[in-house]
Backbone bond lengths (Angstrom), bond angles and torsions (degrees), N, CA, C in turn:
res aa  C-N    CA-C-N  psi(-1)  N-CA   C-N-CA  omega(-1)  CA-C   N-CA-C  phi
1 X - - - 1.448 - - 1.528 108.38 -
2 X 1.547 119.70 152.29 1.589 100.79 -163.13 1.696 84.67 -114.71
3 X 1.092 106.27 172.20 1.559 113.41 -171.78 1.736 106.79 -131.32
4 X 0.832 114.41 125.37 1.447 120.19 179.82 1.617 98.92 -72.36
5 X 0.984 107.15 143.24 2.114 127.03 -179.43 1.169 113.92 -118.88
6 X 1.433 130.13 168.25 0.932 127.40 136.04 1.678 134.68 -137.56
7 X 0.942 139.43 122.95 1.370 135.38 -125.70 1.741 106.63 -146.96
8 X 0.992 109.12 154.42 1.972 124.08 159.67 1.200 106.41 -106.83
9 X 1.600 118.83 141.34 1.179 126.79 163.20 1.718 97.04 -82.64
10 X 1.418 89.12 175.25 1.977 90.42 -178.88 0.972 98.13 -89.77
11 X 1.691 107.60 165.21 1.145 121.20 158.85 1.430 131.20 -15.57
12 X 1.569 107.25 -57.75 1.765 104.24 -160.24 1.138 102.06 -82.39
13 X 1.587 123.85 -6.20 1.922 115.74 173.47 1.606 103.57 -99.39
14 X 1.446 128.26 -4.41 1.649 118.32 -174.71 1.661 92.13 -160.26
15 X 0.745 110.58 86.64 1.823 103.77 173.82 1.595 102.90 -70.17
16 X 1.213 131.88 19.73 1.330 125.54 160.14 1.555 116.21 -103.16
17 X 1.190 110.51 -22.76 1.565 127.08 162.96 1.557 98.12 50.21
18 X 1.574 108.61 70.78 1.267 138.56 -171.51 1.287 96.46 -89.78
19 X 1.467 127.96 144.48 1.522 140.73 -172.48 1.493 85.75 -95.28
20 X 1.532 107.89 128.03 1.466 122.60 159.18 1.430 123.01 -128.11
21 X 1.036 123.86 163.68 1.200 140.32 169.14 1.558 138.03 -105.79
22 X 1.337 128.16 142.57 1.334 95.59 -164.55 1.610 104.19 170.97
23 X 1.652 146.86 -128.75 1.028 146.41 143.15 1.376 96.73 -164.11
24 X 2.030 89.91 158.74 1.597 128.37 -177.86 1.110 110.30 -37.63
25 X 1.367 141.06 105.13 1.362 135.89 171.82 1.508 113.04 -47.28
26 X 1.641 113.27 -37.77 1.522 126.10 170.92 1.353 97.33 -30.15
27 X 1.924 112.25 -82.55 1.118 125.63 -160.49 1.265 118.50 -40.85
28 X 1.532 120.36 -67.90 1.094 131.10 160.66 1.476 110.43 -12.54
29 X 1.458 115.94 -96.61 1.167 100.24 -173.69 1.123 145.64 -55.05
30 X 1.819 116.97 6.77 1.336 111.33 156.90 1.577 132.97 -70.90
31 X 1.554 93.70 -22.50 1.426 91.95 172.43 1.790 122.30 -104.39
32 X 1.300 105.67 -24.35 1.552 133.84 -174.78 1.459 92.94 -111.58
33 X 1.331 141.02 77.11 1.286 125.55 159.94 1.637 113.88 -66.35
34 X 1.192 109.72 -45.97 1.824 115.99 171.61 1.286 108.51 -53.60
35 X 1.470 134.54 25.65 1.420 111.46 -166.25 1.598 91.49 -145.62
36 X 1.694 116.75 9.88 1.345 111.75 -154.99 1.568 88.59 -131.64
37 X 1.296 137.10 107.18 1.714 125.92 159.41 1.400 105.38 -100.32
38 X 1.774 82.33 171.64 1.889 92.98 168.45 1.071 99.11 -136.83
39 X 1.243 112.65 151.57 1.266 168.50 -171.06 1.372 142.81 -124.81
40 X 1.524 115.82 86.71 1.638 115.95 -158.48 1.246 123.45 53.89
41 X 1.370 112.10 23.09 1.357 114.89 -168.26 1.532 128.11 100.02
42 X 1.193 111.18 -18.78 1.536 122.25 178.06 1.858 105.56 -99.58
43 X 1.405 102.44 144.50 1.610 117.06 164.46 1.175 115.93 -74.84
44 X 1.324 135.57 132.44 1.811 130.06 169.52 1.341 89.91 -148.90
45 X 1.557 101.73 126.04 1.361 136.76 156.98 1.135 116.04 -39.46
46 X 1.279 142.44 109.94 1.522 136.08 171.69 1.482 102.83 -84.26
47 X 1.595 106.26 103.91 1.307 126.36 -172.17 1.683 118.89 -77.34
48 X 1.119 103.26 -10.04 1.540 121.86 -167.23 1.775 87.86 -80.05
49 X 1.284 103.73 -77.51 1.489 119.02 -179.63 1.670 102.73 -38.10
50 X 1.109 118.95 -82.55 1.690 123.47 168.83 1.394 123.36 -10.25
51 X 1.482 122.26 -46.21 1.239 121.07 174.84 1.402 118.93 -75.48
52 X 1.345 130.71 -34.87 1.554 127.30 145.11 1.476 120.82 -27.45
53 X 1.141 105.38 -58.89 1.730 109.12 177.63 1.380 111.94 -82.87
54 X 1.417 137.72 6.09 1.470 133.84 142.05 1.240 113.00 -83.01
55 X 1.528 128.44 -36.27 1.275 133.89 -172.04 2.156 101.31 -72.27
56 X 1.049 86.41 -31.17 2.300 77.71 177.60 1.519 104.22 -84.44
57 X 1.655 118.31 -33.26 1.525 118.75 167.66 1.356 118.10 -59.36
58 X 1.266 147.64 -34.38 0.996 158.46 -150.69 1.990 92.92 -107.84
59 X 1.219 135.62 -25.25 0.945 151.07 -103.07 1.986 62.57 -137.34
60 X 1.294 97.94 -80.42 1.514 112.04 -158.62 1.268 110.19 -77.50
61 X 1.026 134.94 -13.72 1.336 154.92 123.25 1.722 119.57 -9.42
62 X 1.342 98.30 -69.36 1.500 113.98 158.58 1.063 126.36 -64.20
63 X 1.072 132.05 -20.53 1.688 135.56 -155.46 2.204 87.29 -99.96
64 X 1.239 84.51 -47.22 1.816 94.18 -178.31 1.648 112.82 -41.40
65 X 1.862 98.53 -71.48 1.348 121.98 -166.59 2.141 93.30 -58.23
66 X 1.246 105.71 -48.94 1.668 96.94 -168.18 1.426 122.61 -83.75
67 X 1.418 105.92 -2.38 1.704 115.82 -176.79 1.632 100.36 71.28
68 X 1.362 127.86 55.40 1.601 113.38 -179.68 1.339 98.63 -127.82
69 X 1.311 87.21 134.34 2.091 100.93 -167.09 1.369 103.31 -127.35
70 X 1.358 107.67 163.30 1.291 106.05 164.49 0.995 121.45 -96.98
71 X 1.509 104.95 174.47 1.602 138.34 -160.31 1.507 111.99 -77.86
């Protein structure tokens, strides 16, 4: 199950050390490995891709809770 976070990057990547939101790249890629790159050494979530696969969960989600099937 993935858990929404919320986190600061450090200093030397945001010297504004802006509160974000977001999830564990770890996590992620245990279940979404295609959804997780690196980068200089760091993991980042490709968030673009990610919202597709919340949008069919959320999707099926509904179909569950309302009994709506297809045709």
């Amino acid at each position: 199950m993935l858990k929404p976070v919320q986190f600061r990057y450090n200093e030397n990547f945001d010297p504004d050390c802006v509160l974000r939101g977001g999830f564990v790249a770890q996590e992620i890629r245990e279940i979404f490995p295609e959804l997780v790159q690196e980068i200089d050494g760091f993991l980042r979530v490709k968030t673009t891709e990610l919202s597709g696969y919340v949008t069919r969960a959320l999707d099926e989600h509904k179909k569950q809770k309302y009994g709506i099937r297809k045709r």
